[in-house]
C-alpha angles and dihedrals in degrees: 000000000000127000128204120218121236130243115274111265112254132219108241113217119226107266126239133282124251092242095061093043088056076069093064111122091210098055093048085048099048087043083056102050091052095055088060092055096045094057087052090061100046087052088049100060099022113024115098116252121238119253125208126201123186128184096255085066092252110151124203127185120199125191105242087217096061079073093044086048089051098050089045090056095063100032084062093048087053099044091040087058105047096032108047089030103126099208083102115138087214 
């Protein structure tokens, strides 16, 4: 019968303080990008839709939140790239 070793035991470091974790780039980036959505969302139950008339009498409505998506979309595409990037010298 054969037996396998275990790892070493570590020593564990203190963790870091709350105060320090509030400097963390990812957490300001993803808090931002959920603001955004939010925002579509609320725009999306409770913003108002745009309306079209032409002369024909022709009448279009639009969900206002189709353009915020749109924005937010982008915005998060801005704000993913520069906030979770890992070239950081930290």
């Amino acid at each position: 019968m054969t037996t396998i070793s275990h790892e070493p035991v570590r020593t564990v470091e203190p963790g870091q303080s709350w105060a320090l974790q509030l400097l963390v780039p990812e957490m300001w980036a993803f808090l931002a990008i959920m603001v955004m959505w939010v925002a579509v969302l609320f725009d999306a139950i409770w913003g108002p839709s745009l309306q079209t008339f032409t002369v024909a009498g022709d009448h279009t409505t639009i969900p206002s939140a189709i353009f915020v998506a749109l924005f937010a979309f982008l915005g998060t595409w801005v704000v993913a790239r520069y906030g979770f990037r890992r070239d950081r010298k930290d």
